[in-house]
BARO-290438 format. One line per 8 residues: number of its first residue (from 1); their letters; for each residue y, x, z of N, C-alpha, C. Coordinates in nm, 4 decimals. Layout:
BEGIN
NUM) A) Y:X:Z:Y:X:Z:Y:X:Z | ... .
***
This chain:
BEGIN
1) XXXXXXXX) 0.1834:3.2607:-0.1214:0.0519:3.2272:-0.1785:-0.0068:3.1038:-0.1100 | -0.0408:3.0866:-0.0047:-0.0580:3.0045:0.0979:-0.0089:2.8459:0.0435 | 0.1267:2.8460:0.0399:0.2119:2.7460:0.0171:0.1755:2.6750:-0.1322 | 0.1010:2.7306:-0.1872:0.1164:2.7180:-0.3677:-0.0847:2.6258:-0.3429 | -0.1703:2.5940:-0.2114:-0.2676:2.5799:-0.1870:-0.2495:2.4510:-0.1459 | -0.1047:2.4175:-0.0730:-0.0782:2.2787:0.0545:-0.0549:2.2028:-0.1136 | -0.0024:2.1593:-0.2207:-0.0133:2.0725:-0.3040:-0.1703:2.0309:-0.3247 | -0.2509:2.0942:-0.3760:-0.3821:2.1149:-0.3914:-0.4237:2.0173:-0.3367 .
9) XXXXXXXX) -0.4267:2.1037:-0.1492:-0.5171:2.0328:-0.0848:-0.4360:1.8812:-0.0003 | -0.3143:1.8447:-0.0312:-0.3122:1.7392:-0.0345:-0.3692:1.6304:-0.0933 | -0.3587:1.7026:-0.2184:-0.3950:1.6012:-0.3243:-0.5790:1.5715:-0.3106 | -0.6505:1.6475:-0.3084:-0.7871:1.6497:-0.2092:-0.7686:1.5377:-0.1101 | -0.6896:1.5848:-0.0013:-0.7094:1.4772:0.1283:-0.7046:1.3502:0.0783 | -0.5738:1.3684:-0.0606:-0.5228:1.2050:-0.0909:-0.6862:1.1558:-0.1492 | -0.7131:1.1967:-0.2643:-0.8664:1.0963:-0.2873:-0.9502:1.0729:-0.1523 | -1.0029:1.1360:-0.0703:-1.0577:1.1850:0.0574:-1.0581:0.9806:0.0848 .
17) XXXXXXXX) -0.9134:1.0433:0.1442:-0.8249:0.9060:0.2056:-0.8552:0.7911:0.0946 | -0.8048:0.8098:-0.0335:-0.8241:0.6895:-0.0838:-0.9735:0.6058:-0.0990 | -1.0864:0.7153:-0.1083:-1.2000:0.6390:-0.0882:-1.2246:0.5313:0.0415 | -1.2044:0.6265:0.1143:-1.1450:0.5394:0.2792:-1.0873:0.4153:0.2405 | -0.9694:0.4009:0.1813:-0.8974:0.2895:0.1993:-0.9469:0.1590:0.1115 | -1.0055:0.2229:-0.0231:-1.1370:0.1595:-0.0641:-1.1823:0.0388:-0.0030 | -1.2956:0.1577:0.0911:-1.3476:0.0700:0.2080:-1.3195:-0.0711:0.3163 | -1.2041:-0.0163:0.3614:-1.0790:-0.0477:0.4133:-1.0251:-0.1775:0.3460 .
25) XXXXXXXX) -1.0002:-0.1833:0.2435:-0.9601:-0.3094:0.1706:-1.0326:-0.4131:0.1188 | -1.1495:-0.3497:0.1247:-1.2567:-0.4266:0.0434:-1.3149:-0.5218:0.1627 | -1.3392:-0.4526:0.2926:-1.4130:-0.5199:0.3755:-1.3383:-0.6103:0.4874 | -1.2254:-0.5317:0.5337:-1.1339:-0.6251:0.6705:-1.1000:-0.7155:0.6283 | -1.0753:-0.7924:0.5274:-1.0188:-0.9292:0.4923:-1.1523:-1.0005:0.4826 | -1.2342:-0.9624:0.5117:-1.4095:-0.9891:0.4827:-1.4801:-1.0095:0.6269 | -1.3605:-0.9674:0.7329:-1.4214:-0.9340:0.8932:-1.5619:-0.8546:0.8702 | -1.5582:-0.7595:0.7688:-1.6736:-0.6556:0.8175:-1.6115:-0.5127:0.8565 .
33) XXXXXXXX) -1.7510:-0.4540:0.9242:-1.6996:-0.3334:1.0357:-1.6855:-0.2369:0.9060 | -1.5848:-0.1457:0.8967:-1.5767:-0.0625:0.8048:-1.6611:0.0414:0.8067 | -1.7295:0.0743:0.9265:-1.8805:0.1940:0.9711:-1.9794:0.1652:0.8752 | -2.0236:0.0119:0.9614:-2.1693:-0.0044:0.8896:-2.1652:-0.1333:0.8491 | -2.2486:-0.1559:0.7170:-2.2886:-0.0560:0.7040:-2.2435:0.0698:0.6082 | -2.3594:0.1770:0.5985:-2.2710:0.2780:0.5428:-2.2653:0.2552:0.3666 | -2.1686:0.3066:0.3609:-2.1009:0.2844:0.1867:-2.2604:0.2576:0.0850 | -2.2262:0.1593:0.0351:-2.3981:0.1404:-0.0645:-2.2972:0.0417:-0.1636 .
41) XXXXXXXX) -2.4129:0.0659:-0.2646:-2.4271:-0.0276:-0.4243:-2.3808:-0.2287:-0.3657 | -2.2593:-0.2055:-0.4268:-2.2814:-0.4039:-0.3654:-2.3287:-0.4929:-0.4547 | -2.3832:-0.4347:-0.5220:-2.4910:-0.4778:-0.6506:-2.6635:-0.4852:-0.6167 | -2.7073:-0.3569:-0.5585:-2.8456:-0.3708:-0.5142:-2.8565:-0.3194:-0.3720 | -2.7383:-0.2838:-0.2964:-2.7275:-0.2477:-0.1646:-2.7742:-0.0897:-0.1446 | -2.8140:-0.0308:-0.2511:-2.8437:0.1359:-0.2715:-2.7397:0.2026:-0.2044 | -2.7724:0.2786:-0.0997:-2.7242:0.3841:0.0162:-2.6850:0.4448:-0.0616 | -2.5281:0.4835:-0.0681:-2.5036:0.6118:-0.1755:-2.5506:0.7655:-0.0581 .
49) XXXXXXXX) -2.5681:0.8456:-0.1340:-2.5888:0.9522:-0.1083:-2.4625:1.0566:-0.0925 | -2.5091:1.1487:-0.0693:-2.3606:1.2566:-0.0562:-2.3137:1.3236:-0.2036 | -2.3978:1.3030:-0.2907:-2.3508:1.3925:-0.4217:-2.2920:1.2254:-0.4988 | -2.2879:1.1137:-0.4351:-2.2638:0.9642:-0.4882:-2.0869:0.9384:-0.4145 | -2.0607:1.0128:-0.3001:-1.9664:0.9885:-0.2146:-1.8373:1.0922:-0.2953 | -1.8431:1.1772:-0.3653:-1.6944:1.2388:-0.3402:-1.6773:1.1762:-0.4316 | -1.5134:1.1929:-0.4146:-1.4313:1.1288:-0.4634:-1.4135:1.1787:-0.6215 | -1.3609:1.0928:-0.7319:-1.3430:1.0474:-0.8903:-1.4547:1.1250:-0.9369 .
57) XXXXXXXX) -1.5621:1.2352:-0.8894:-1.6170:1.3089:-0.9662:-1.7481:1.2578:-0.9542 | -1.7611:1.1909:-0.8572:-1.8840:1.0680:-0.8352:-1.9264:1.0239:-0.9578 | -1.7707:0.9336:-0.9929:-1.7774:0.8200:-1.0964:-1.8168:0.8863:-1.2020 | -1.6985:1.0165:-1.2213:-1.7192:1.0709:-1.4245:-1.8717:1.1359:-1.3761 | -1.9660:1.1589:-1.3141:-2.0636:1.2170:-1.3110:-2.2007:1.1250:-1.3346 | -2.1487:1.0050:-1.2521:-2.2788:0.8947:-1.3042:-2.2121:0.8159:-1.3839 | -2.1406:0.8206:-1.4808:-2.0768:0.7661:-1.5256:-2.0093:0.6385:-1.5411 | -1.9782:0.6498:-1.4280:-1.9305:0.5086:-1.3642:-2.0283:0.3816:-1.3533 .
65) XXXXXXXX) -2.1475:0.4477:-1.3146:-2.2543:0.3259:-1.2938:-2.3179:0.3684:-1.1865 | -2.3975:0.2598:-1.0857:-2.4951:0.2987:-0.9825:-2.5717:0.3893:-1.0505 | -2.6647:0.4828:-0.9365:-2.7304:0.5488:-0.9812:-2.8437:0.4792:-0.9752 | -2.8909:0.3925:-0.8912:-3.0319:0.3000:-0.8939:-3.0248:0.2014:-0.9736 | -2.9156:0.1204:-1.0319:-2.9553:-0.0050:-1.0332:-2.8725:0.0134:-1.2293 | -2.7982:0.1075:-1.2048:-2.6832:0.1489:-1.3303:-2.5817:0.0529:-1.3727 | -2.5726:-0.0712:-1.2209:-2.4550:-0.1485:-1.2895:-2.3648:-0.0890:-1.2953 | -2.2602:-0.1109:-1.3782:-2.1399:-0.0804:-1.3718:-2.0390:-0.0881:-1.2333 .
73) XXXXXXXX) -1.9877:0.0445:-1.2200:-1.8868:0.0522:-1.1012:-1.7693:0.0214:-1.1185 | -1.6664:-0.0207:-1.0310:-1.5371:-0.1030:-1.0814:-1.4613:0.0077:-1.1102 | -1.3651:0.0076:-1.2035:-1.2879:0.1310:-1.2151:-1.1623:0.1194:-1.1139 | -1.1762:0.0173:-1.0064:-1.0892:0.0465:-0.9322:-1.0966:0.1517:-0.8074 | -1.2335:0.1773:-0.8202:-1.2464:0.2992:-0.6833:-1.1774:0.4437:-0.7341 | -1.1900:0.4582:-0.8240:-1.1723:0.6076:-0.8650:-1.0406:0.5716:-0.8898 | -0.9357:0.4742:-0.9415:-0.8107:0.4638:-1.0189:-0.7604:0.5001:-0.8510 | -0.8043:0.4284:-0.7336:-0.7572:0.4294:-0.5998:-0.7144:0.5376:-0.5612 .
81) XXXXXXXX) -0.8525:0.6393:-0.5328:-0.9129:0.7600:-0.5173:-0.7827:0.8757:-0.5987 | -0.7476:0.8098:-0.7289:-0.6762:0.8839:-0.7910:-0.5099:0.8835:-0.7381 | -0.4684:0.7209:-0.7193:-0.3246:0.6405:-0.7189:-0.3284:0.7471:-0.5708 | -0.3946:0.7266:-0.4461:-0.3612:0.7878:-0.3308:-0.3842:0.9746:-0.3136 | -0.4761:1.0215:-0.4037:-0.3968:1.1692:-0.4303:-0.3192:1.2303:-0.4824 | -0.2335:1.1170:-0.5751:-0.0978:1.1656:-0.6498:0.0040:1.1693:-0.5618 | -0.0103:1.0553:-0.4921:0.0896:1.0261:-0.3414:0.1377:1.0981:-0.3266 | -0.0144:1.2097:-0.2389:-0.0078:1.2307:-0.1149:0.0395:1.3617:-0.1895 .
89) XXXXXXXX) 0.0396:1.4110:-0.3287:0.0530:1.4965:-0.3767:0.1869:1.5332:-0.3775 | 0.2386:1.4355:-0.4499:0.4396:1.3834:-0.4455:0.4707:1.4195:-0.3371 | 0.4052:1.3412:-0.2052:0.4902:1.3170:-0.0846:0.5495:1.4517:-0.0367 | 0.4010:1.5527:-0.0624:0.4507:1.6608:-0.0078:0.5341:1.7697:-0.0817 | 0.5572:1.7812:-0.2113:0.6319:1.7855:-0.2974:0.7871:1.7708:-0.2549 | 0.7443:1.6315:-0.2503:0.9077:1.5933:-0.1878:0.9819:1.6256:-0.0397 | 0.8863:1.6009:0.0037:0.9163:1.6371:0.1631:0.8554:1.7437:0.2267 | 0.8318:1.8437:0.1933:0.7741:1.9573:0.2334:0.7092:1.9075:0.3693 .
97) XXXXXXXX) 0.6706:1.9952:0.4814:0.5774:1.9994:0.5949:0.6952:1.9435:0.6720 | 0.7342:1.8634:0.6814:0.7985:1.7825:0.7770:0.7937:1.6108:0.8022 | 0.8938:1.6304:0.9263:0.8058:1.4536:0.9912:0.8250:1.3479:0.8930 | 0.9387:1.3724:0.7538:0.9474:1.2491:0.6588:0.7984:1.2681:0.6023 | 0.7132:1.3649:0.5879:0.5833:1.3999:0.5005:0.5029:1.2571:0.6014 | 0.5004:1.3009:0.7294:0.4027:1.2105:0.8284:0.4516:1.0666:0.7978 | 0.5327:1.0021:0.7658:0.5775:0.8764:0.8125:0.5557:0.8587:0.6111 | 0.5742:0.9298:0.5498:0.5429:0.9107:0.4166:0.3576:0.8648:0.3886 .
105) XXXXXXXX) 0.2973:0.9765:0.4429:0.1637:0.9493:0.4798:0.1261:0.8240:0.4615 | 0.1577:0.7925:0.6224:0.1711:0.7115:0.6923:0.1566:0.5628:0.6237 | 0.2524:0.5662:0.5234:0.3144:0.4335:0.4472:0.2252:0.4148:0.3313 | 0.2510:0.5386:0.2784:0.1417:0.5312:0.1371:-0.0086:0.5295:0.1654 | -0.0646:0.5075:0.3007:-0.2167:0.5002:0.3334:-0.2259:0.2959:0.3836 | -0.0900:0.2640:0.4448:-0.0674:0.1476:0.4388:-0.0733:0.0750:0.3175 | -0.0010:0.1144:0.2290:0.0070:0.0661:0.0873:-0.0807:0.0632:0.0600 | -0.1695:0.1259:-0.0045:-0.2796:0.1748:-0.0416:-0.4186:0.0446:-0.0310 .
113) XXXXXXXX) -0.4144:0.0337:0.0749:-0.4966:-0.0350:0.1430:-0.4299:-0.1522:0.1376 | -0.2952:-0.2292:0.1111:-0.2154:-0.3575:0.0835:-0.2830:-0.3920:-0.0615 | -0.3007:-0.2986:-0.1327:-0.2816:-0.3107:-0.2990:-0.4105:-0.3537:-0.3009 | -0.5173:-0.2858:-0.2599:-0.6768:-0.3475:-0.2815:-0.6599:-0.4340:-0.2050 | -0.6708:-0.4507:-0.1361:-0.6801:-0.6303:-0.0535:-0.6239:-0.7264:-0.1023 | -0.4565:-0.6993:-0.1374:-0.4051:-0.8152:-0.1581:-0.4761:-0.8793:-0.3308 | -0.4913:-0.7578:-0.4075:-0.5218:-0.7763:-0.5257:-0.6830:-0.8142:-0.5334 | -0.7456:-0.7942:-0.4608:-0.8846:-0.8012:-0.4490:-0.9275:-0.9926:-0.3888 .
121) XXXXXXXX) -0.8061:-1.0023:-0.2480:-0.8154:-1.1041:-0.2037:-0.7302:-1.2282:-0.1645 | -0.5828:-1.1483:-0.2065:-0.4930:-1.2525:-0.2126:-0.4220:-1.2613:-0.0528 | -0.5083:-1.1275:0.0067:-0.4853:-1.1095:0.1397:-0.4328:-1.0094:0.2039 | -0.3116:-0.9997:0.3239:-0.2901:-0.8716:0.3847:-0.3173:-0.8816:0.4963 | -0.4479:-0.8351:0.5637:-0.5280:-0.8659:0.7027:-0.4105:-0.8612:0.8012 | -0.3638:-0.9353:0.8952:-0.3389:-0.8777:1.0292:-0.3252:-0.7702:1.0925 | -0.4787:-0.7371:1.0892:-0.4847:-0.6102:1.1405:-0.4832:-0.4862:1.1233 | -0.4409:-0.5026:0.9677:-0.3956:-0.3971:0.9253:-0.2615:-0.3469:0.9857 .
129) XXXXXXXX) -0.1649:-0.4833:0.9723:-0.0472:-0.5028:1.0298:-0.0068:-0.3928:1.1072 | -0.0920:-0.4947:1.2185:-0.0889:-0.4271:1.3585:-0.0796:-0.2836:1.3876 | -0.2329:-0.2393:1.3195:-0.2540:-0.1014:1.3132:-0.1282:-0.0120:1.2673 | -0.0869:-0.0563:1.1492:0.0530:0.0444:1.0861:0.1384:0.0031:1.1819 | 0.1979:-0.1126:1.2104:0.3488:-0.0913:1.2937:0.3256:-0.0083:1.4016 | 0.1834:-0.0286:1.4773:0.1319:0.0579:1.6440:0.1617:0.2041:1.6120 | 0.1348:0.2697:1.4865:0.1179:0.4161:1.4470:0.2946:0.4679:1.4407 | 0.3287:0.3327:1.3724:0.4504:0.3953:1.3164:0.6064:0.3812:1.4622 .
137) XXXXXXXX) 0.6130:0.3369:1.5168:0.6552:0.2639:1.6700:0.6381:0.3391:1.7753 | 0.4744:0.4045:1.7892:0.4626:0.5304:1.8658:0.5051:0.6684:1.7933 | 0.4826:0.6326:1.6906:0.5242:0.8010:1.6037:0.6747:0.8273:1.6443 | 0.7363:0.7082:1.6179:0.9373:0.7057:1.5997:0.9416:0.7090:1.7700 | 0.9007:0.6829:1.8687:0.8906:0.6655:1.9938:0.8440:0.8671:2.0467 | 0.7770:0.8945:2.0366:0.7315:1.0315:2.0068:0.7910:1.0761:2.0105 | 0.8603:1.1035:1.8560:0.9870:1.1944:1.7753:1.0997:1.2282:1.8488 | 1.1576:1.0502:1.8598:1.2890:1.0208:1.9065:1.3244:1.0024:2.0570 .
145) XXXXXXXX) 1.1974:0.9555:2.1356:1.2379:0.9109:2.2652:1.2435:0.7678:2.2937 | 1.2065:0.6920:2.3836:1.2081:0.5353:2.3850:1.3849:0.4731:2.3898 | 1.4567:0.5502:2.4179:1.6092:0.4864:2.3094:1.5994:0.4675:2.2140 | 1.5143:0.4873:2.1068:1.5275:0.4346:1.9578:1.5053:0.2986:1.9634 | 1.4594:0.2173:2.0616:1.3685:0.1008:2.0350:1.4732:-0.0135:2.0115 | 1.6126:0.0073:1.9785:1.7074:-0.0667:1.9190:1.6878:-0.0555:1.8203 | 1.6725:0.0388:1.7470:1.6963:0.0657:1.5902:1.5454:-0.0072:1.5892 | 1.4258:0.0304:1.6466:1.2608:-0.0459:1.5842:1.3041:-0.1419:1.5570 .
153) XXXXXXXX) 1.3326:-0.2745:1.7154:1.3501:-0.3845:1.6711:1.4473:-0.4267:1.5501 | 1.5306:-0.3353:1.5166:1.6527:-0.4062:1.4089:1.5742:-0.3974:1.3009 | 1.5421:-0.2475:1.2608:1.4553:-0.2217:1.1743:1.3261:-0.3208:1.0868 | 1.2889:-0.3674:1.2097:1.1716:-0.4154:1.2060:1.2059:-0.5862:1.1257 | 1.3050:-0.6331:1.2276:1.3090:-0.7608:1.2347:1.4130:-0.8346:1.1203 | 1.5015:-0.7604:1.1101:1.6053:-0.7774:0.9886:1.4924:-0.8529:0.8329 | 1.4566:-0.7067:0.8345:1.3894:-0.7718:0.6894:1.2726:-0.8611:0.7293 | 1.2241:-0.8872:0.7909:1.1031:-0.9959:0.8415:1.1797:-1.1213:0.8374 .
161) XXXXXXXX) 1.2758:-1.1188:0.8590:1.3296:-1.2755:0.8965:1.4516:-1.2486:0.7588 | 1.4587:-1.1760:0.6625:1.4878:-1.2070:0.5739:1.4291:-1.2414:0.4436 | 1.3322:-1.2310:0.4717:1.2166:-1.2488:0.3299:1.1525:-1.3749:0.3824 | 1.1638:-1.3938:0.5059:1.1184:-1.5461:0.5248:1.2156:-1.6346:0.5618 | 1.3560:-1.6220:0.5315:1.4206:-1.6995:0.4742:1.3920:-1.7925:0.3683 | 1.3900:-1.6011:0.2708:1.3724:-1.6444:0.1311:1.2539:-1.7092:0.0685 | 1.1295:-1.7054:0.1538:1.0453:-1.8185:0.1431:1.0301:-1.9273:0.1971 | 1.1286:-2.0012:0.3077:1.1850:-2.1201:0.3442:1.2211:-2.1541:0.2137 .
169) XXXXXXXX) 1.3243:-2.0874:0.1231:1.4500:-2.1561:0.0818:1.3104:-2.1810:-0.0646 | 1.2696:-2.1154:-0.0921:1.1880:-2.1098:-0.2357:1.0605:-2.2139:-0.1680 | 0.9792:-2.2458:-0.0397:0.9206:-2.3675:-0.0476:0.9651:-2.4936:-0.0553 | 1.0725:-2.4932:-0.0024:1.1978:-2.5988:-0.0553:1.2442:-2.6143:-0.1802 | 1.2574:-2.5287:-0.2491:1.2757:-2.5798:-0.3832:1.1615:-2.6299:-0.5080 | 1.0993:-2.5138:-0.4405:0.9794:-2.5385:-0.5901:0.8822:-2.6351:-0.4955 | 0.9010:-2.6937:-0.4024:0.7942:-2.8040:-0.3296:0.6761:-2.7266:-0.3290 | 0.6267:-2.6100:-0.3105:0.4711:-2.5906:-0.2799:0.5212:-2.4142:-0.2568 .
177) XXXXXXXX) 0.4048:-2.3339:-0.1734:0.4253:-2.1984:-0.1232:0.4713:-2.1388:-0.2350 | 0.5882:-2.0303:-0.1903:0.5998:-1.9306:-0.2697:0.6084:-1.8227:-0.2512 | 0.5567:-1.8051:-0.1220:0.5152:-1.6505:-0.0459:0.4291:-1.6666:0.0364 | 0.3089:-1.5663:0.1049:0.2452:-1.5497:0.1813:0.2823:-1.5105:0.2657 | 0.2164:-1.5470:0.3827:0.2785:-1.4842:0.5266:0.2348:-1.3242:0.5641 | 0.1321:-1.2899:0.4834:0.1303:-1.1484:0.4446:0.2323:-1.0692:0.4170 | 0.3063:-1.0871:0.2924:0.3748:-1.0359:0.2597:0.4911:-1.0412:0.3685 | 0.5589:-1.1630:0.4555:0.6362:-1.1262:0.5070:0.6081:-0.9867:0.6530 .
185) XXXXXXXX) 0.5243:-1.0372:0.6769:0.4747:-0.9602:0.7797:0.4498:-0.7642:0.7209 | 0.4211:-0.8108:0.6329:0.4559:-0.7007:0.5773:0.5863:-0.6106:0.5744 | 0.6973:-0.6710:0.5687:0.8620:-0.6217:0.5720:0.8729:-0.5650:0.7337 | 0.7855:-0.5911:0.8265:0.8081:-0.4881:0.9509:0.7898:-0.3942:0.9367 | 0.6535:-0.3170:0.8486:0.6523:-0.1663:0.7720:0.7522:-0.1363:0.7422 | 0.7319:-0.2016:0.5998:0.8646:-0.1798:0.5356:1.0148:-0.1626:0.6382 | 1.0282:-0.2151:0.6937:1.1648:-0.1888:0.7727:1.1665:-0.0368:0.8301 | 1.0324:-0.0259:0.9183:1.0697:0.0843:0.9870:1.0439:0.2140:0.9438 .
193) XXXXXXXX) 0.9512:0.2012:0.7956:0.9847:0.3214:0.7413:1.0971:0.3911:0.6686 | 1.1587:0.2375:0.6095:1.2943:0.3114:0.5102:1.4226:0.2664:0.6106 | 1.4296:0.1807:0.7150:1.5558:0.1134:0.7733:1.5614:0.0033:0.7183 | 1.6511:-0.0767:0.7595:1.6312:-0.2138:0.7562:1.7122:-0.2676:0.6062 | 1.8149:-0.1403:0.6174:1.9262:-0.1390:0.4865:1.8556:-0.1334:0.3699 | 1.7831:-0.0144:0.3351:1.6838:0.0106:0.2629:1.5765:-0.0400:0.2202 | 1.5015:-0.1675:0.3408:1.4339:-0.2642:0.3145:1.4432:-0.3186:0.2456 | 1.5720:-0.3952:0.2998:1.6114:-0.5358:0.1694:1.6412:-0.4650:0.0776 .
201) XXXXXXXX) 1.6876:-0.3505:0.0020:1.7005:-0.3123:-0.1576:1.4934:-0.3350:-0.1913 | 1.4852:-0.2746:-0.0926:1.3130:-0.2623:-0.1643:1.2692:-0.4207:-0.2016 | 1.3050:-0.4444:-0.1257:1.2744:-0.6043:-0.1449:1.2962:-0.6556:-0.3208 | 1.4133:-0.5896:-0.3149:1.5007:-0.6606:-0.4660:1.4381:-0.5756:-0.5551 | 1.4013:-0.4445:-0.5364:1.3411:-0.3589:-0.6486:1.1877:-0.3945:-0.6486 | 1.0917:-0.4126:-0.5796:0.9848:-0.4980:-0.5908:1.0085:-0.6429:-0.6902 | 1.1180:-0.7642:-0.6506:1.0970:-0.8313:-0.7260:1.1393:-0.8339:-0.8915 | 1.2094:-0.7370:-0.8792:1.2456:-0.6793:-1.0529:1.0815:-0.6100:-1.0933 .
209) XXXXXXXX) 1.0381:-0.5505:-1.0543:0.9338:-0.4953:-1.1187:0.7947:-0.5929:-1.1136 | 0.8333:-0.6874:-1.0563:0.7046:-0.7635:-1.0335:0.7309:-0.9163:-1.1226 | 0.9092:-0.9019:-1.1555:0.9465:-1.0206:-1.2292:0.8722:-1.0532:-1.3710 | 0.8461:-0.9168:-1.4643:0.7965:-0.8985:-1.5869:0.6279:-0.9661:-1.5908 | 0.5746:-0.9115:-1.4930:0.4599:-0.9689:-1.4861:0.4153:-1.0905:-1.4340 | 0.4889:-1.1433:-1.3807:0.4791:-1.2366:-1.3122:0.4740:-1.3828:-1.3855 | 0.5949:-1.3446:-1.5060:0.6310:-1.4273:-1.6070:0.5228:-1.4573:-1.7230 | 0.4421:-1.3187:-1.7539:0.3292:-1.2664:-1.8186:0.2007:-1.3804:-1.7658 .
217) XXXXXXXX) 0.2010:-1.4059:-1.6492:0.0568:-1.4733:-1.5710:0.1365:-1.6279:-1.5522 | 0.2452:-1.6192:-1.5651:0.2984:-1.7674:-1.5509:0.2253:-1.8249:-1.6675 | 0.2801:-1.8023:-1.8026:0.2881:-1.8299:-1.9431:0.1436:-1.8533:-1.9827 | 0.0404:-1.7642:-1.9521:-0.0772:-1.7956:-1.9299:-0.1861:-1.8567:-1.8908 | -0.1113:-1.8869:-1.7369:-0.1403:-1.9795:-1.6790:-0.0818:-2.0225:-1.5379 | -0.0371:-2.1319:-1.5554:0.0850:-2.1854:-1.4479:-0.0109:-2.1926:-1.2836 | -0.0951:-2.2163:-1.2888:-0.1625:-2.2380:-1.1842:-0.2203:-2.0715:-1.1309 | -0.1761:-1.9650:-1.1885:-0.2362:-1.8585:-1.1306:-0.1291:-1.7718:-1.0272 .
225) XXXXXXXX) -0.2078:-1.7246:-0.9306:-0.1033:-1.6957:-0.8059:-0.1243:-1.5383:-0.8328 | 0.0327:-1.4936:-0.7924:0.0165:-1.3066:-0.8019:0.0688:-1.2821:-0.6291 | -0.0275:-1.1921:-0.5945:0.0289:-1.0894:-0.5657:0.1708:-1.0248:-0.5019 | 0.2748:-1.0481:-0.4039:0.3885:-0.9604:-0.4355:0.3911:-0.8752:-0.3547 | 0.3082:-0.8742:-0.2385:0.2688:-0.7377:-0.1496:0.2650:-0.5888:-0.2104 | 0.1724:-0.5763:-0.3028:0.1792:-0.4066:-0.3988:0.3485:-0.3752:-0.4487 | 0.3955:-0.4927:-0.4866:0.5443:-0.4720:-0.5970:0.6207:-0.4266:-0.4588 | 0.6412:-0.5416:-0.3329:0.7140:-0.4838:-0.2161:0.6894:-0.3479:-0.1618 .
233) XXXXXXXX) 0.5767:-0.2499:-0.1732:0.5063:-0.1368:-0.1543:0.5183:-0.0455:-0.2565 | 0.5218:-0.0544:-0.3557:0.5812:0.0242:-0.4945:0.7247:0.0463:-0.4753 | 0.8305:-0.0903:-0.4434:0.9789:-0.0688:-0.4598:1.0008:0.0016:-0.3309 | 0.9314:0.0238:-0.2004:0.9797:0.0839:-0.1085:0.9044:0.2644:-0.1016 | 0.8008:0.2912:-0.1899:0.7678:0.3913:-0.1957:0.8875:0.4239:-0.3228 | 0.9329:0.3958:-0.3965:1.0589:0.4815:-0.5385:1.1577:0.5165:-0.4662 | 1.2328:0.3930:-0.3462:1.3466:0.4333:-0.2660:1.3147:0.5716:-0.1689 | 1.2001:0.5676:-0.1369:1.1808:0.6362:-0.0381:1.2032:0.7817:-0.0912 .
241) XXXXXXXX) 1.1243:0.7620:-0.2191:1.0906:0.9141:-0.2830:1.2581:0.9671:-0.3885 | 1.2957:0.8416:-0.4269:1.4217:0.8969:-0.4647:1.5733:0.8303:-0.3909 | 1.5453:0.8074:-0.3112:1.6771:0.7683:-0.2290:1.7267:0.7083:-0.2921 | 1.7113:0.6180:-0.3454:1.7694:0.4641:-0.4644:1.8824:0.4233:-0.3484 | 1.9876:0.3340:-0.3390:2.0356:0.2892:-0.3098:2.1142:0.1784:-0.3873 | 2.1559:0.0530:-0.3165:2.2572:-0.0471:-0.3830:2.2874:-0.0615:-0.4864 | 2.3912:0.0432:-0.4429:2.4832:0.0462:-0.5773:2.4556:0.1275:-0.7129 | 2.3281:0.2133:-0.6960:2.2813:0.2599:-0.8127:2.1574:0.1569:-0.8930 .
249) XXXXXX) 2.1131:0.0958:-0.8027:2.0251:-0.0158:-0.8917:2.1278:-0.1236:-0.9606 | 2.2298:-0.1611:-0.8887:2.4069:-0.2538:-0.9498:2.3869:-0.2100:-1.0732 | 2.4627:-0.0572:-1.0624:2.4787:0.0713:-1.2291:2.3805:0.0105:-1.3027 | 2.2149:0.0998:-1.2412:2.1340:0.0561:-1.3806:2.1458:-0.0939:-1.4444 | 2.1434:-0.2282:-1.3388:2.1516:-0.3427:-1.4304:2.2713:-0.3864:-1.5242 | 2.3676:-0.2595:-1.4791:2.5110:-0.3291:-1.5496:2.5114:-0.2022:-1.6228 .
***
């Protein structure tokens, strides 16, 4: 009985969390303190209240408008609120109460918080960085014992200095940026949650899923910049959750 409650209340924590990350994304690329001030209208600065704060039932309740001012609220808080309790819902699904659940967490609260920022600002703070590799480095350090710290650095560094290859070789060709230094910095996550092997597929399954759209905002307009931080965070959350490998992404394209 018990057990049939932990989906539930994951999925709870996950909105919980995703309002958090909300926060979180909206403001650190902004250098504001994520405390204070406390959560308000960024329309008329209205203090939300506590029946204004929970999560998606906020929105369908005032119907997705301030309650003082009635502008319209972005439908990205609640889609958030929603994207990070399905997660957290899956994760545990998939990985029952064990340490892949924590390091799954872990990643999808990283993500999470990549996707509003980068999409919001074109940005993946630093210190976000920081924060996830510190969590994830002591966690595997923890677990395993400070002998792992061969596998961190490989982990870590493999795909970092392979995706910024691949944006050497692509500012060289197309003469102007074609990656952010976000995103590479980003592939140290990525490394040490799936391995370094597993990285670079994520890498390649991000840019297939991010190829369609990409082409979509080209055609539209040549001068508009996307995004590839969320697609690198999407292709390493599918591997993760279904153990994709190589030679089965090979299959599907052939």
């Amino acid at each position: 009985m018990l057990t049939n409650i932990y989906p539930m209340f994951f999925f709870i924590i996950g909105t919980i969390m995703g309002s958090f990350f909300n926060v979180v994304g909206y403001r650190v690329p902004k250098k504001e303190s994520i405390a204070f001030p406390a959560s308000h209208c960024v329309n008329c600065n209205h203090k939300l209240g506590s029946l204004e704060l929970i999560p998606l039932f906020s929105y369908i309740f005032l119907g997705g408008k301030c309650k003082n001012c009635k502008k319209e609220v972005s439908i990205i808080y609640p889609l958030i609120e929603l994207l990070t309790g399905l997660l957290f819902f899956l994760s545990y699904l998939i990985f029952g109460l064990s340490i892949e659940l924590l390091f799954s967490i872990l990643f999808i609260s990283f993500s999470v918080i990549v996707i509003v920022s980068d999409i919001r600002y074109m940005i993946i703070p630093d210190e976000i960085i920081f924060v996830f590799f510190t969590f994830f480095v002591v966690s595997m350090i923890l677990i395993n014992g400070f002998s792992i710290y061969k596998d961190i650095l490989l982990d870590a560094l493999i795909p970092f200095a392979f995706l910024y290859l691949v944006k050497s070789f692509g500012d060289l060709v197309f003469k102007k940026e074609t990656m952010g230094g976000g995103d590479i910095k980003l592939m140290l996550i990525v490394g040490l949650f799936l391995g370094w092997e597993n990285a670079l597929i994520a890498v390649f399954l991000g840019t297939i899923i991010a190829f369609p759209i990409s082409c979509y905002y080209y055609f539209k307009d040549k001068e508009h910049m996307m995004p590839f931080g969320p697609y690198l965070c999407v292709g390493a959350l599918i591997i993760s959750y279904f153990n994709i490998t190589a030679l089965e992404i090979i299959r599907l394209l052939y």
